[in-house]
Structure formats: C-alpha cells, structure tokens
C-alpha positions as CSV (number, residue, x, y, z in Angstrom):
1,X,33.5,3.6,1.7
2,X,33.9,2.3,5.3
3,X,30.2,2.5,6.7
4,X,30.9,5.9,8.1
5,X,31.4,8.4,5.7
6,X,28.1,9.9,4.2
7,X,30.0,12.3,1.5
8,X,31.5,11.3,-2.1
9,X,32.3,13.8,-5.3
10,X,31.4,13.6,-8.5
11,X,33.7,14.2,-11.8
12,X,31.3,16.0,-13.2
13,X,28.3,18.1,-12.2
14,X,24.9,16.4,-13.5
15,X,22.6,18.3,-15.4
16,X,18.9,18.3,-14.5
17,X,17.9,15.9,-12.8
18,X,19.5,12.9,-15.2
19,X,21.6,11.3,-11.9
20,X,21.1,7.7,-11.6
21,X,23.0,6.2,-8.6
22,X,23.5,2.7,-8.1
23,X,25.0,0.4,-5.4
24,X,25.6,-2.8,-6.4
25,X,24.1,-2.7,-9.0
26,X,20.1,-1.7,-7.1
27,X,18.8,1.3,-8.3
28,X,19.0,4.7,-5.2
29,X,16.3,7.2,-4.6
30,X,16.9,10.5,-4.4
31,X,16.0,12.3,-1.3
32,X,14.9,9.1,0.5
33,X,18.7,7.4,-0.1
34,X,20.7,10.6,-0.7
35,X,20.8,14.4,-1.8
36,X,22.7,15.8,-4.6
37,X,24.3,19.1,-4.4
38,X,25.6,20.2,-7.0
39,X,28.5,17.0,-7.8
40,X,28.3,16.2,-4.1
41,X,26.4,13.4,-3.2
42,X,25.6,13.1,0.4
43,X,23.7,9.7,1.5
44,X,21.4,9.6,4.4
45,X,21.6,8.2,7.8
46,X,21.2,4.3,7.3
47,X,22.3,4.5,3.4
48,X,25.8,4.8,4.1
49,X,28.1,2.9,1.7
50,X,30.0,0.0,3.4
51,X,33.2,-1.9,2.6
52,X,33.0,-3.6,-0.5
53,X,30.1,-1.7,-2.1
54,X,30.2,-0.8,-5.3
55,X,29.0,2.6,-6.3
56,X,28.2,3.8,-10.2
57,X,26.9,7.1,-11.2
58,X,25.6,7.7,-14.9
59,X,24.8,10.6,-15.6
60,X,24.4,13.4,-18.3
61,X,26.9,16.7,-18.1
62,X,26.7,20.2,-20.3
63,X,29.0,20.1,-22.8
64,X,28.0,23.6,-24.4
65,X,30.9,25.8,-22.4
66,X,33.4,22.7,-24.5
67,X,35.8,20.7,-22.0
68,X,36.4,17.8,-21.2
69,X,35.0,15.1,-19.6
70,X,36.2,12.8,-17.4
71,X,35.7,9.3,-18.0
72,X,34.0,7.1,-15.8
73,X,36.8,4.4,-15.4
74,X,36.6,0.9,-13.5
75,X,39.4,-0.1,-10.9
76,X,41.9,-0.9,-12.8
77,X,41.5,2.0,-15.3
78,X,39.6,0.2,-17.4
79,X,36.9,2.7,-18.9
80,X,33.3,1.1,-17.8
81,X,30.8,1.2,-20.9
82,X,28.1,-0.9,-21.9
83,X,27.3,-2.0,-18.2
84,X,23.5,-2.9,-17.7
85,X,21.5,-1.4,-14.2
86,X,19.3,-2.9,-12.7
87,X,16.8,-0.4,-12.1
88,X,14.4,-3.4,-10.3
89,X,14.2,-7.4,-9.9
90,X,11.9,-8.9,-7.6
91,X,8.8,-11.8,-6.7
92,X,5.8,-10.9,-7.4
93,X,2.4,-11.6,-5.8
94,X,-0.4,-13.8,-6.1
95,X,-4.0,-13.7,-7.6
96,X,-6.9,-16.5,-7.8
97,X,-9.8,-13.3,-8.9
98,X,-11.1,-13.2,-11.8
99,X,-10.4,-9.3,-12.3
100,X,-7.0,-8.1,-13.8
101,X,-4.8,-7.5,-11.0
102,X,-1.2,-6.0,-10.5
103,X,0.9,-8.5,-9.3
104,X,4.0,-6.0,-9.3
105,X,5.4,-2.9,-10.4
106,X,8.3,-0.9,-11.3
107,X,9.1,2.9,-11.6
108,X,11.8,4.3,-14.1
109,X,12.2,7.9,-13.5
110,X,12.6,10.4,-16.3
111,X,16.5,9.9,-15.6
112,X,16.3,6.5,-16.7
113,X,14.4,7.0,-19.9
114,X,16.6,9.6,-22.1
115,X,17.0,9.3,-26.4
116,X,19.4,6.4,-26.9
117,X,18.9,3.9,-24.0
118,X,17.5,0.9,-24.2
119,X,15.7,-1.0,-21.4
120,X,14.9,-4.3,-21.0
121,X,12.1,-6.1,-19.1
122,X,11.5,-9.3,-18.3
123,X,8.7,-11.4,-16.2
124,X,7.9,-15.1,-15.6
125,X,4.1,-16.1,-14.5
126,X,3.1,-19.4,-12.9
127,X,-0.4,-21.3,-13.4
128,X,-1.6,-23.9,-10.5
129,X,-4.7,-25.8,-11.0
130,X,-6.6,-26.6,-14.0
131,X,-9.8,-25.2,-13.8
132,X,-9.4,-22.0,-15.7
133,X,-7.1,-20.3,-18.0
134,X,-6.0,-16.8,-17.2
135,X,-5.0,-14.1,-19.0
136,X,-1.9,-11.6,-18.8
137,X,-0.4,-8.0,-19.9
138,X,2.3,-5.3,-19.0
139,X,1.8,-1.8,-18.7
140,X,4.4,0.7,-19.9
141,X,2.9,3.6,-18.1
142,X,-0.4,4.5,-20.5
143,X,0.5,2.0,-23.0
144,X,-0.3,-1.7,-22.8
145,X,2.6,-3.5,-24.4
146,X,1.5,-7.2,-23.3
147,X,-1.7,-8.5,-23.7
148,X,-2.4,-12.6,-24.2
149,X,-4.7,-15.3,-23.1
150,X,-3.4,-18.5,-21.6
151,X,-5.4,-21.9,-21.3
152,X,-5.4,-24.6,-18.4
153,X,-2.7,-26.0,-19.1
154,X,-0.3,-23.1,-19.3
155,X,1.5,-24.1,-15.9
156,X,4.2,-21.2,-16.8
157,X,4.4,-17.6,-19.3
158,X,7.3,-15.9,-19.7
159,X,7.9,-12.9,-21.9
160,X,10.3,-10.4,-23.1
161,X,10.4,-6.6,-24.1
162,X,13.3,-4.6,-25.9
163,X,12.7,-1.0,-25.6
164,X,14.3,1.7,-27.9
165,X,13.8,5.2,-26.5
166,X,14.0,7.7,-28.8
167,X,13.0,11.8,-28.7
168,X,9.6,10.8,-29.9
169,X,8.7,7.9,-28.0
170,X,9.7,4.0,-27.8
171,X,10.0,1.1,-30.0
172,X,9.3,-2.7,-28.2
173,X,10.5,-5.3,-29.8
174,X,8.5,-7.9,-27.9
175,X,8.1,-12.5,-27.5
176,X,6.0,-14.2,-25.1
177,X,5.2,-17.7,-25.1
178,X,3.9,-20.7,-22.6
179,X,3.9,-24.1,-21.4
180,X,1.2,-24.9,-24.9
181,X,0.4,-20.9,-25.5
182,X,2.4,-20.4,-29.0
183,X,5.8,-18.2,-29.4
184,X,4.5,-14.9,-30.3
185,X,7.1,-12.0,-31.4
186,X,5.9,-8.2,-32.1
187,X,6.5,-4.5,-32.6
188,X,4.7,-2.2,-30.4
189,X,5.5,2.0,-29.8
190,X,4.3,4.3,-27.3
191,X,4.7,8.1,-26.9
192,X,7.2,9.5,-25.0
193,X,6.7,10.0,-21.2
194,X,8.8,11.6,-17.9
195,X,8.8,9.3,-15.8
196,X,6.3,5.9,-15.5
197,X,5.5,2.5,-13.7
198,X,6.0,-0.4,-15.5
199,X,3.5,-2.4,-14.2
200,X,2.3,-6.5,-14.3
201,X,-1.0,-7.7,-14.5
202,X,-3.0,-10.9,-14.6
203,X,-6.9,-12.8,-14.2
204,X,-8.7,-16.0,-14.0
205,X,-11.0,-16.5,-16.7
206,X,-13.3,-18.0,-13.8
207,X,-12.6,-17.3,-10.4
208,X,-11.8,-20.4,-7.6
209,X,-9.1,-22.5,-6.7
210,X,-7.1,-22.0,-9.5
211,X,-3.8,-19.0,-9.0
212,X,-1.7,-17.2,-11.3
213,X,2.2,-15.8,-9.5
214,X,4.5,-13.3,-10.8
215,X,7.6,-15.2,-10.1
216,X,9.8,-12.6,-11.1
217,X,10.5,-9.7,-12.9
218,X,13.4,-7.8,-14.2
219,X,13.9,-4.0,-15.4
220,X,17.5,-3.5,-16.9
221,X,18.8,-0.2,-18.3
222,X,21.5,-0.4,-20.8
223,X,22.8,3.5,-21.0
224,X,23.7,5.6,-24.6
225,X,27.1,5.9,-24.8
C-alpha cells in the first residue's frame, strides 16, 4: 500500500457475491470503490490504499472440491477472528415536523447479512424545547423494530439492537430508554431479506419550535466464524 498501486490478491477466491472489503475499518463499495475479478481486487482511481491503511477482506470460499483454507492472519501472525466492522457510523439530521421523518440511514448488502452473523445497531436522539414530545422507531428494511413515544422532557433517547441472523430470518434482542422515558428491553424477528436499509425515524407530536437530532448512529457486523 504506498498510494500508487491499485492491485492486491486474495487468498482465496470469494464465492458470490459474499466480499466485504474494509479500510480502516469503513465499509467499500463495490464498483464505485473497486472491482473484483476473480481474487483480484483492483481499486479505482481516487480509492487507492495509502501508507498505513489497513485493509480486511471477509469473505466466504467453496469448500465442496475439500482443501484448505488459508487463514486470514494479522501482522504478527496472529490469526484475526472475532473483529467487529463497521459497516456505517455517522450524525444524523434534524426534524422540528410533525410527520415521521428519516433522520439517517444505513445499507447492509446481502454480503453482510449471511446465517451466523450478528449485527449490531446503535442510535442516540436529542430533544430541544419543551413544547412537545416526539416519538421515535427504526426500520430493518420492512420490519419496524423500534417504535416508542417520548414526552417533553425527554432531552436524550438512546437505544440498542442485537441481531441474530439465521436461514430463516433475524432475532433482535432490543433496550431503549430516555432522560424520564422507562428502560424497556424486547424480542422482535423479521423474515429474511437480501440486502436492506436500516433506517431512523422520528416526529413532533405538535409541530413548532421544538427539534428532535439523530446524533449518531452505529451499524457493527460481528462475522460467523
């Protein structure tokens, strides 16, 4: 990695489309950050690795022909397991309307959401004024996995989502709570998908001076073993 070369090489060949490339640690787009060629990856003009990056490739390989696979090993040697991506993490926007509104987004493509993983998500909101509660929910694609009312004086939300995917679909563990709005824990499921947006929504119960902020949010992708 020195800023000019465009071309690394995989161990492995990845099957499908199940490549997920990250540099430190942010989450690459095929096509628009590199192609894939068989194990070749070859990044774009203006994606080029620099000194220092750090580059991880998970990935899933055919193992029917038998062989072995090379492990994915850190500097060192040490083999690298367990390590969480970060498939997104970013501010949010702001809404003072009365109608539900996405305040930010995420994508996890189907690469990201094979039997086994687990993915975690995590948003804060903030409240100004005291006018007006506001209400909040998260979308996992078609499902909604969030969904609470806060009151005036809810200055702050935060909330948390474990998600088990399995063959069938995904299990949420889930907790949300507030500045006054009670610690609320719960099990949710939704039906398996290829692909989807996780997305972050919010209202005022009355329109008007009052404003509700996505401060942050975080998707993390802990990878099966």
């Amino acid at each position: 990695m020195d800023g000019v070369n465009n071309t690394f090489i995989l161990a492995n060949t990845p099957l499908g489309s199940s490549l997920m490339l990250f540099r430190n640690g942010l989450n690459l787009t095929a096509s628009s950050d590199y192609n894939l060629n068989g194990s070749t990856i070859q990044f774009v003009s203006g994606a080029l690795p620099q000194p220092g990056d750090a580059l991880n490739a998970f990935y899933t390989v055919d193992t029917s022909a038998g062989g072995n696979i090379t492990a994915l090993t850190a500097p060192g040697g040490s083999i690298r397991t367990g390590a969480a991506q970060v498939i997104c993490s970013a501010a949010g926007t702001t809404t003072n309307a009365a109608a539900s509104t996405s305040l930010g987004g995420c994508d996890i493509p189907a690469a990201g959401l094979l039997p086994g993983d687990r993915i975690e998500v995590r948003f804060t909101l903030t409240h100004s004024g005291m006018t007006s509660g506001f209400s909040f929910q998260v979308n996992w694609g078609n499902t909604t996995i969030f969904s609470r009312i806060a009151g005036t004086q809810d200055a702050a939300v935060a909330g948390l989502a474990d998600a088990a995917l399995r063959a069938a679909g995904t299990q949420f563990s889930l907790e949300s709570w507030g500045t006054v709005l009670p610690f609320l824990p719960g099990l949710v499921t939704a039906p398996a998908q290829s692909g989807l947006e996780v997305v972050f929504r919010a209202g005022l119960a009355t329109a008007g001076s009052d404003s509700v902020t996505l401060t942050n949010y975080t998707v993390l992708r802990y990878p099966a073993n």
